[in-house]
Biopython code that builds the backbone (N, CA, C, O; Angstrom):
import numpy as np
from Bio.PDB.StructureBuilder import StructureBuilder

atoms = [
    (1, "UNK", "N", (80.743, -100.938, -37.324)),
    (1, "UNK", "CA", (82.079, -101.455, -37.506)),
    (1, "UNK", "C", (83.132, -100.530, -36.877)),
    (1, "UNK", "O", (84.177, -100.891, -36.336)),
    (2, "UNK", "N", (82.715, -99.371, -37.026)),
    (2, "UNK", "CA", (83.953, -98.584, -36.285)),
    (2, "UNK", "C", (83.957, -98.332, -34.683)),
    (2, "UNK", "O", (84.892, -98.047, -33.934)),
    (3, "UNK", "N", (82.708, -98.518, -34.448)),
    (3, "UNK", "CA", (82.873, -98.457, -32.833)),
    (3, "UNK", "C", (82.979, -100.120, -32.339)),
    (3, "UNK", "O", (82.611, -100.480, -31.221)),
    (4, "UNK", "N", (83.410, -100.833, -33.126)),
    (4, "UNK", "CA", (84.353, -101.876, -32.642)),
    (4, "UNK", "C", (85.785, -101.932, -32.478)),
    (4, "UNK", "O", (86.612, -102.168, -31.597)),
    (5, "UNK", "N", (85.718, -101.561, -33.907)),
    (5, "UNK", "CA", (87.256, -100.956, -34.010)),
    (5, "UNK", "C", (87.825, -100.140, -32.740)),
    (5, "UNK", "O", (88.521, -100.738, -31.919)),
    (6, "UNK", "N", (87.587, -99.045, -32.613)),
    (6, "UNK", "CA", (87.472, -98.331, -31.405)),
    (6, "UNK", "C", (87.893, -99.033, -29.967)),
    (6, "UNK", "O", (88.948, -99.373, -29.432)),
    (7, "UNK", "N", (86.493, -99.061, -29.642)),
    (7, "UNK", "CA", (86.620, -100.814, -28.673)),
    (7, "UNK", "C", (87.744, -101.297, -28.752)),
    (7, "UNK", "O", (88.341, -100.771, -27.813)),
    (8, "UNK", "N", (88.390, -101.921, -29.231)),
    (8, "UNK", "CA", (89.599, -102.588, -29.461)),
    (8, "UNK", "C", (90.742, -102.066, -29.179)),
    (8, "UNK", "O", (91.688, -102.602, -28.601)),
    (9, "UNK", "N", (90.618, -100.579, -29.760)),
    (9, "UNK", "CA", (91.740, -99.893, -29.650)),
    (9, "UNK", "C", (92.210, -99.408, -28.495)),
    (9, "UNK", "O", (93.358, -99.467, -28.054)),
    (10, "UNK", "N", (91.125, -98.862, -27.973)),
    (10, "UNK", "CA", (90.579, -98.710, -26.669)),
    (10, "UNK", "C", (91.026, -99.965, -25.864)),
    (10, "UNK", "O", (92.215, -99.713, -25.671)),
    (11, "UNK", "N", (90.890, -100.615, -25.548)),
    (11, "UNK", "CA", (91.400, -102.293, -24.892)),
    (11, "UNK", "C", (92.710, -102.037, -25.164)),
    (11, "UNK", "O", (93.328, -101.345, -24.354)),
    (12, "UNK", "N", (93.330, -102.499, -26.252)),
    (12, "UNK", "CA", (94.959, -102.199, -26.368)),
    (12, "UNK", "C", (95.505, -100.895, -25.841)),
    (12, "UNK", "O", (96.536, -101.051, -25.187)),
    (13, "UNK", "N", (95.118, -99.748, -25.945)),
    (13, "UNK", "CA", (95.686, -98.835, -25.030)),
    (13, "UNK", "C", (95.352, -99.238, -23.556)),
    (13, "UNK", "O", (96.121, -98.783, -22.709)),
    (14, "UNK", "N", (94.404, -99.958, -23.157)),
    (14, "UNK", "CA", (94.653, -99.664, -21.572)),
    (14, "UNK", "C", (95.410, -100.961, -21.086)),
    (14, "UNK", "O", (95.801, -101.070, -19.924)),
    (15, "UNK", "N", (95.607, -102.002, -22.104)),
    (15, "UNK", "CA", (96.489, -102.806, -21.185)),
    (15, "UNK", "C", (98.265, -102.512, -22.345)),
    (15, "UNK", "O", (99.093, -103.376, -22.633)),
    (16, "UNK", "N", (98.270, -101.734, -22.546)),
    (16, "UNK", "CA", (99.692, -101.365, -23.140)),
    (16, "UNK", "C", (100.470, -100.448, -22.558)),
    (16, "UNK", "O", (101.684, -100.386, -22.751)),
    (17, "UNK", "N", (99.675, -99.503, -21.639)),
    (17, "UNK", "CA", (99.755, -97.868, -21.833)),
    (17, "UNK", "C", (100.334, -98.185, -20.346)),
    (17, "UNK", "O", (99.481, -98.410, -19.486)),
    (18, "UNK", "N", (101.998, -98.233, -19.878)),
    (18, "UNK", "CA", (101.812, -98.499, -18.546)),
    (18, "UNK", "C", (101.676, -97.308, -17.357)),
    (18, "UNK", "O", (101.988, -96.118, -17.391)),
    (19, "UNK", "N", (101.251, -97.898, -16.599)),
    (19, "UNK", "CA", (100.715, -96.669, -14.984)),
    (19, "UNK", "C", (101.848, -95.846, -14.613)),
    (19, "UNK", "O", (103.076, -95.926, -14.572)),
    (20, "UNK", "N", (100.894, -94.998, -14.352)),
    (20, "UNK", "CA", (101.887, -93.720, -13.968)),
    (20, "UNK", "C", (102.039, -94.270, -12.440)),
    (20, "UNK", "O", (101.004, -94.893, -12.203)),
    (21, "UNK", "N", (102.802, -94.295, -11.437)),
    (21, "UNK", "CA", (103.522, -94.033, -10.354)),
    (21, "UNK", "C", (103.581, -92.669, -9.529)),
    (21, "UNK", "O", (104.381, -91.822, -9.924)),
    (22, "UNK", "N", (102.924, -92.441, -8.599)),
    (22, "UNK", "CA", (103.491, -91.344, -7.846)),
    (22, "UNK", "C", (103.850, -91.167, -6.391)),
    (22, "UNK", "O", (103.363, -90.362, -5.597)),
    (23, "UNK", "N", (105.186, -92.443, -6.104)),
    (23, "UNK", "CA", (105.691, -92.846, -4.803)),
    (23, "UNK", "C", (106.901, -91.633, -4.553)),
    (23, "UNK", "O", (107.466, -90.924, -5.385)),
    (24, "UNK", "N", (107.017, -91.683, -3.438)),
    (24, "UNK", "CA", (107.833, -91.132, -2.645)),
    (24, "UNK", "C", (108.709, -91.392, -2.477)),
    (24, "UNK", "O", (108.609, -91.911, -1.365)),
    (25, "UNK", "N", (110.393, -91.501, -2.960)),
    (25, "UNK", "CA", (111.458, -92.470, -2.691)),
    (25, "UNK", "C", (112.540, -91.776, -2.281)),
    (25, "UNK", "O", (112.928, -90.822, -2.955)),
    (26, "UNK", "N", (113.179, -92.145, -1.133)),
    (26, "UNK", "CA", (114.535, -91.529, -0.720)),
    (26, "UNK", "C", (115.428, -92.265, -0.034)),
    (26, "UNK", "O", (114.961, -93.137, 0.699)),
    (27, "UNK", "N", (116.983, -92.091, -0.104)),
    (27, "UNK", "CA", (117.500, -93.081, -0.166)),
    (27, "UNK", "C", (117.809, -92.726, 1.275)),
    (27, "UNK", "O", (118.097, -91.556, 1.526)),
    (28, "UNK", "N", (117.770, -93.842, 2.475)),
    (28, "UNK", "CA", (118.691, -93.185, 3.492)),
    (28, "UNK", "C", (119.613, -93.745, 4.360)),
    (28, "UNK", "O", (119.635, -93.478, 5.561)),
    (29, "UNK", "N", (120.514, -94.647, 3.710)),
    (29, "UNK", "CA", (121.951, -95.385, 3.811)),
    (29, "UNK", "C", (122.232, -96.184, 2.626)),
    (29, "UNK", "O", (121.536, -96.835, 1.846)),
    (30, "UNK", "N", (123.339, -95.955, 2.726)),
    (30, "UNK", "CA", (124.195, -96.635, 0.812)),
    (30, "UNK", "C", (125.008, -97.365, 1.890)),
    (30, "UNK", "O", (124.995, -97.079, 3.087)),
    (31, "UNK", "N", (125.554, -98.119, 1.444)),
    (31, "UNK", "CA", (127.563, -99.374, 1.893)),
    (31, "UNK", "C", (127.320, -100.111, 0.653)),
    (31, "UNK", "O", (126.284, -100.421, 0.064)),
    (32, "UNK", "N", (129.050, -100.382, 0.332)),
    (32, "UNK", "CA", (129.679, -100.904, -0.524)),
    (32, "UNK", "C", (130.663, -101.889, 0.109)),
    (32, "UNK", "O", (131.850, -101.562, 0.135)),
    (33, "UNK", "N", (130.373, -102.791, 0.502)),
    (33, "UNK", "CA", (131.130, -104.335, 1.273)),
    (33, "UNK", "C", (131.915, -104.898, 0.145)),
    (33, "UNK", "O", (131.226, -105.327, -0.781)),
    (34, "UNK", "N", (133.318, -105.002, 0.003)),
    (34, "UNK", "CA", (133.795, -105.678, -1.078)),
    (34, "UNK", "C", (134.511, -106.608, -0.231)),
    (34, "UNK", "O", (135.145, -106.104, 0.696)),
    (35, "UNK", "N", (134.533, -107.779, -0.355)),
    (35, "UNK", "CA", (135.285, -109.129, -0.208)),
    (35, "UNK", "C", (136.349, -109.284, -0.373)),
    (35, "UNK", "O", (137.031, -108.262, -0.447)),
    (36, "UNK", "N", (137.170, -110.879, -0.540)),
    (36, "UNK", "CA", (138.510, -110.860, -1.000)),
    (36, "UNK", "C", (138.951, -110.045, -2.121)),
    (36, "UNK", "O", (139.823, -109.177, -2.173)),
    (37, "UNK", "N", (137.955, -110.629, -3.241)),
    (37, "UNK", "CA", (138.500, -110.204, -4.183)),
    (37, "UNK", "C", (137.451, -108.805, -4.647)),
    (37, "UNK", "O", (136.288, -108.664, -4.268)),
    (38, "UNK", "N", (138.470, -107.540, -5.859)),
    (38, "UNK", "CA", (137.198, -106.646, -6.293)),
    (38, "UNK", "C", (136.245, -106.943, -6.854)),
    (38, "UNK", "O", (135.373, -106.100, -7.062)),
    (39, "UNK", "N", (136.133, -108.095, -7.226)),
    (39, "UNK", "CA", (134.819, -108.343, -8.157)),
    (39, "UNK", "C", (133.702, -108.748, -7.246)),
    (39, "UNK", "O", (132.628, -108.896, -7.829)),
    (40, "UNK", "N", (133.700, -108.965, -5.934)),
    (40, "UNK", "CA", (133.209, -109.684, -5.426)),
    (40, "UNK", "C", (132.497, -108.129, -4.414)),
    (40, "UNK", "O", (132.065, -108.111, -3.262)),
    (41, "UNK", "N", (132.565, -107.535, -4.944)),
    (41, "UNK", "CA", (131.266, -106.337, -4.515)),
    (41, "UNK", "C", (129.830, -106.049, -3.893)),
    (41, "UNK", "O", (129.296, -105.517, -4.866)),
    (42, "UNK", "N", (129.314, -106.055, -3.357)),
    (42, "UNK", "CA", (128.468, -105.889, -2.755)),
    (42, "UNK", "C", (127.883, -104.507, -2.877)),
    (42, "UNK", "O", (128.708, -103.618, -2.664)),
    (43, "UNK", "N", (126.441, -104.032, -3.219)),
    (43, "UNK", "CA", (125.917, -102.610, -2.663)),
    (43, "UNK", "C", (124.775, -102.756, -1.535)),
    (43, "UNK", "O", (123.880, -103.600, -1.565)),
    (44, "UNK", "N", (124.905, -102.101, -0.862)),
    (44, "UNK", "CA", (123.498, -102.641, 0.173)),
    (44, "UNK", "C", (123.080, -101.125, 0.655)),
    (44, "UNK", "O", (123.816, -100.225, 1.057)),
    (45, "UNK", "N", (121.501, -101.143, 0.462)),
    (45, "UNK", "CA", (121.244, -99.548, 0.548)),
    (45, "UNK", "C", (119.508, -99.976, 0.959)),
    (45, "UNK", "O", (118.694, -100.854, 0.669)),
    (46, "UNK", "N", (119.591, -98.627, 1.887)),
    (46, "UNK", "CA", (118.213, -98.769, 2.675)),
    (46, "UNK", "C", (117.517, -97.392, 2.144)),
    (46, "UNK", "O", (117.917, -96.229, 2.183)),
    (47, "UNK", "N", (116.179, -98.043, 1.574)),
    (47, "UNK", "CA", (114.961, -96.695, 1.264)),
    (47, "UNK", "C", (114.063, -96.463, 1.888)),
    (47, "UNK", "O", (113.745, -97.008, 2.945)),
    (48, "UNK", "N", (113.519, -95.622, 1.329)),
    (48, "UNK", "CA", (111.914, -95.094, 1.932)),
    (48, "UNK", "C", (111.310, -94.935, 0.676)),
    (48, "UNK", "O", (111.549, -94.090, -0.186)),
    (49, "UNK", "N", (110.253, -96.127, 0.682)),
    (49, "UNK", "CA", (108.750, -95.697, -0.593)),
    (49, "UNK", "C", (107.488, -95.220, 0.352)),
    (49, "UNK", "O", (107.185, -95.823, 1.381)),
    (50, "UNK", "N", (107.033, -94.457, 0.033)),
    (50, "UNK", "CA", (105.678, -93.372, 0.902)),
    (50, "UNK", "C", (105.537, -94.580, 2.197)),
    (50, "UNK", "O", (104.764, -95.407, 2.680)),
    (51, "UNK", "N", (107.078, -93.909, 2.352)),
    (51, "UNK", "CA", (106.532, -93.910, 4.498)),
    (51, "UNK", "C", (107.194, -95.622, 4.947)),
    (51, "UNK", "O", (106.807, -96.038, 6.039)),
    (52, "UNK", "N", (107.836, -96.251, 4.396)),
    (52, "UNK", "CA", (107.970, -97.687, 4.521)),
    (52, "UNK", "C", (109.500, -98.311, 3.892)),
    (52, "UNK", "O", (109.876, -98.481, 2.732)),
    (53, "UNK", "N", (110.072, -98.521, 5.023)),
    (53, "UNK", "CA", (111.300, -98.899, 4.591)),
    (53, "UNK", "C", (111.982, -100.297, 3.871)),
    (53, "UNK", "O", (111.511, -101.406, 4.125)),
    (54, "UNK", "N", (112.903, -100.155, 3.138)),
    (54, "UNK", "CA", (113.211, -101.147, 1.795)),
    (54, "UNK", "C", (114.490, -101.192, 2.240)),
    (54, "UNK", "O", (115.041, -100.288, 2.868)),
    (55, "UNK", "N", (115.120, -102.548, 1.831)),
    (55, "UNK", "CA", (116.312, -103.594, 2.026)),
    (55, "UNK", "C", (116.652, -103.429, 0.115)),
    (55, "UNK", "O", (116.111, -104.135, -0.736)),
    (56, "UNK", "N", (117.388, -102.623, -0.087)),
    (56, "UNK", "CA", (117.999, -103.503, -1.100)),
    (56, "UNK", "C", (119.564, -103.635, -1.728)),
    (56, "UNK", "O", (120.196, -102.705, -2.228)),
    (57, "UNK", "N", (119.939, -104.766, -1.601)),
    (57, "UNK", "CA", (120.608, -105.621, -2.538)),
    (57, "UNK", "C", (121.128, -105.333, -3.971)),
    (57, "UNK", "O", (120.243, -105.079, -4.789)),
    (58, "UNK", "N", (122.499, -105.327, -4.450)),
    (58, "UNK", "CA", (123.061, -105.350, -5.575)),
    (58, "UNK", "C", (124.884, -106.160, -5.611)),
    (58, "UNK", "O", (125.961, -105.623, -5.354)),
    (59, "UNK", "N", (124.567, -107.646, -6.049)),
    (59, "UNK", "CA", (125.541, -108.487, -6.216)),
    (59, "UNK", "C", (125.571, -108.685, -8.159)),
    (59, "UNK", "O", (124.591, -109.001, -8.833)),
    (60, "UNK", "N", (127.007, -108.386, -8.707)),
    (60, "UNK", "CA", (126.859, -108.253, -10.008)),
    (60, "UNK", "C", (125.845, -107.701, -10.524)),
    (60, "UNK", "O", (125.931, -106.551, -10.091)),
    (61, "UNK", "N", (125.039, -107.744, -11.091)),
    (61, "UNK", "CA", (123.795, -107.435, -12.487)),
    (61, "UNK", "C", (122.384, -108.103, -11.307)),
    (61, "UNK", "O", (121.239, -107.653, -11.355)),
    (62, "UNK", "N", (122.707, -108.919, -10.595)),
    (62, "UNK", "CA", (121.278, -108.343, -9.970)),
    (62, "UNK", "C", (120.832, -107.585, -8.760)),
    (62, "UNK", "O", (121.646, -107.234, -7.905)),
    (63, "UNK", "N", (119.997, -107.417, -8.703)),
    (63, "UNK", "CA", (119.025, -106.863, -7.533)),
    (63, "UNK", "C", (117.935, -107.549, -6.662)),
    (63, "UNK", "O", (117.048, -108.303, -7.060)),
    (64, "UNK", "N", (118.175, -107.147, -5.432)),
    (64, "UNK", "CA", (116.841, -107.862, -4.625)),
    (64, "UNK", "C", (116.472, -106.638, -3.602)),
    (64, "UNK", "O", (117.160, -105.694, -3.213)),
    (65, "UNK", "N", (115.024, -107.040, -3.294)),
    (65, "UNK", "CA", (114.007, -105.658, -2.909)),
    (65, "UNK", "C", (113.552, -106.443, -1.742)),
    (65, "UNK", "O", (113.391, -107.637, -1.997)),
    (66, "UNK", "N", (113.355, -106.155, -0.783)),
    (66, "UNK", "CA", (112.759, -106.885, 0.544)),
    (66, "UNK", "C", (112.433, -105.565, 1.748)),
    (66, "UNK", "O", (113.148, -104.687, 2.231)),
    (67, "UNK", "N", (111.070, -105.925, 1.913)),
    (67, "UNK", "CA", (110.257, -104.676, 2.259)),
    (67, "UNK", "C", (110.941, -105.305, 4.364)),
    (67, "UNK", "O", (111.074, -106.465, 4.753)),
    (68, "UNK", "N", (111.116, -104.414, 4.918)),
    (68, "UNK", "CA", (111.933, -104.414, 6.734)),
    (68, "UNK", "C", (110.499, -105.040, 6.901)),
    (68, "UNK", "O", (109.697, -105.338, 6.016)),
    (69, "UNK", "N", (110.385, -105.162, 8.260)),
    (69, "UNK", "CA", (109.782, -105.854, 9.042)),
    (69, "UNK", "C", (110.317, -105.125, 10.486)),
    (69, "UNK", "O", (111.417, -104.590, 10.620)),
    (70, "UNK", "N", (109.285, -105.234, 11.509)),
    (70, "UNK", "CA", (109.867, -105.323, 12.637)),
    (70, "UNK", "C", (108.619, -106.035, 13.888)),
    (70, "UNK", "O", (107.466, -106.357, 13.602)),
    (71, "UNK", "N", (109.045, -106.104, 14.798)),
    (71, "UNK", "CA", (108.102, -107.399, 15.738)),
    (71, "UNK", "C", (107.817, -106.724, 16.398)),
    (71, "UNK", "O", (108.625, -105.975, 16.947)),
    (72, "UNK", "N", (106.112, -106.697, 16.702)),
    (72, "UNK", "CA", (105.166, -105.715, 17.494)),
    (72, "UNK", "C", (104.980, -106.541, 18.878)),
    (72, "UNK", "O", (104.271, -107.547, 18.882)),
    (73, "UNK", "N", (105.700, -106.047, 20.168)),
    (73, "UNK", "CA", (105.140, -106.920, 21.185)),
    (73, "UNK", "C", (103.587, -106.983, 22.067)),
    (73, "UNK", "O", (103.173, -107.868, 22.816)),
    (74, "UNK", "N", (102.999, -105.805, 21.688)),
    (74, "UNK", "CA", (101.909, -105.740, 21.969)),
    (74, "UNK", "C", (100.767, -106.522, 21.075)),
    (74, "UNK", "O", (99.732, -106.938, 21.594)),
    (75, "UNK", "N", (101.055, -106.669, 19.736)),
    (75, "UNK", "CA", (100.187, -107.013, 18.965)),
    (75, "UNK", "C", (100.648, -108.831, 18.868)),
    (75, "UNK", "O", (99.855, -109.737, 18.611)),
    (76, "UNK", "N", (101.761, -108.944, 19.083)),
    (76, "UNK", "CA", (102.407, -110.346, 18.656)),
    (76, "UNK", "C", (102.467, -110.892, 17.371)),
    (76, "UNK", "O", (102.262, -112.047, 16.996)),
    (77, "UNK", "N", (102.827, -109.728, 16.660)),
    (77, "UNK", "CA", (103.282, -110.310, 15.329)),
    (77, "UNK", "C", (103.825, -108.881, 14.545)),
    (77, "UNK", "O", (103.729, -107.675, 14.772)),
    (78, "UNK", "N", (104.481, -109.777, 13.441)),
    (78, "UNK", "CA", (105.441, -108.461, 12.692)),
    (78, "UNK", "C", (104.617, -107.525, 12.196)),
    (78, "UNK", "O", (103.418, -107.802, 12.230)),
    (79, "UNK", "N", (105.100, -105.965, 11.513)),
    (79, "UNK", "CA", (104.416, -105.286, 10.735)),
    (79, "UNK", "C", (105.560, -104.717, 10.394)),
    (79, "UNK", "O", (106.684, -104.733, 10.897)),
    (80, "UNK", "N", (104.958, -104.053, 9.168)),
    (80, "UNK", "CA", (106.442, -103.250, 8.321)),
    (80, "UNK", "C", (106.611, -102.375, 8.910)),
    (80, "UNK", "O", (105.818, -101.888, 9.715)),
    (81, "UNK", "N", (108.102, -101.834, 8.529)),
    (81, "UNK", "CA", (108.762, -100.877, 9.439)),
    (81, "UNK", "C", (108.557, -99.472, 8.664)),
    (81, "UNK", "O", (108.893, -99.298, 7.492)),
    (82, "UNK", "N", (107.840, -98.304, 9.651)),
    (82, "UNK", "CA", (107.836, -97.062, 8.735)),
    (82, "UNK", "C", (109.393, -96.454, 8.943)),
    (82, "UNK", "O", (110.123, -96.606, 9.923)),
    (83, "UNK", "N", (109.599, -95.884, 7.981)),
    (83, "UNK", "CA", (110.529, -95.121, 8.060)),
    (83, "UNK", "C", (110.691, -93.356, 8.787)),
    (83, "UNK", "O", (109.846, -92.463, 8.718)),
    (84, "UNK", "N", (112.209, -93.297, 9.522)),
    (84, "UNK", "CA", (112.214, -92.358, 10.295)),
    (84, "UNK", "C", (111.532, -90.918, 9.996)),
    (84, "UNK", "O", (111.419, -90.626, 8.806)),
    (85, "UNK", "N", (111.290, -90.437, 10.497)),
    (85, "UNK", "CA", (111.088, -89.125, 9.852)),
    (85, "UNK", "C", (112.294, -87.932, 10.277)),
    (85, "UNK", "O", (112.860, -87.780, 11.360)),
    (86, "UNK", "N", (112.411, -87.352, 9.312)),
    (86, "UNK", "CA", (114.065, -86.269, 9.052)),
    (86, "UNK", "C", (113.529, -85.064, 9.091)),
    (86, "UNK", "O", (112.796, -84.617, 8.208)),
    (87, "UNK", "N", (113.867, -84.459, 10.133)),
    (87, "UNK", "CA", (113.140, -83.208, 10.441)),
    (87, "UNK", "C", (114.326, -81.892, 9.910)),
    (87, "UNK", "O", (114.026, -80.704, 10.031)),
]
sb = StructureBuilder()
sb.init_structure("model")
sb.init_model(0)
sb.init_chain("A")
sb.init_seg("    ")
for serial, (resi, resn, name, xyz) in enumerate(atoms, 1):
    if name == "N":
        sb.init_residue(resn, " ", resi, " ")
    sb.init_atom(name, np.array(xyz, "f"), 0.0, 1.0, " ", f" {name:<3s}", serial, name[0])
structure = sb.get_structure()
């Protein structure tokens, strides 16, 4: 009975217990576009997660994440864009 118990417990810790993360993130352009009016704000800021550059977006309370792209002419088709390296 107790190494069911266990079992169980065991199960609930591994789908409770959330993952550790160990990405690389740096920010490397911020703008703040405001419109007619101030409320009408904009943040738009470009990252780097390990090696790969990010689009993101902040209008009011939300957020949007959209991984770059760029068009390979040798290969003929897109692949993500790595990010520069800052020496």
């Amino acid at each position: 009975m107790r190494k069911k118990i266990l079992f169980i417990i065991l199960i609930m810790c591994m789908f409770t217990i959330p993952t550790v993360s160990l990405a690389e993130i740096e920010v490397i352009e911020s703008k703040k576009i405001t419109a007619d009016k101030p409320l009408n704000r904009i943040n738009i800021g470009v990252i780097c997660i390990n090696g790969y550059e990010y689009v993101v977006v902040r209008f009011w309370d939300k957020v949007s994440i959209v991984q770059s792209f760029r068009y390979n002419l040798t290969l003929g088709k897109s692949i993500p864009k790595k990010c520069k390296t800052r020496e």
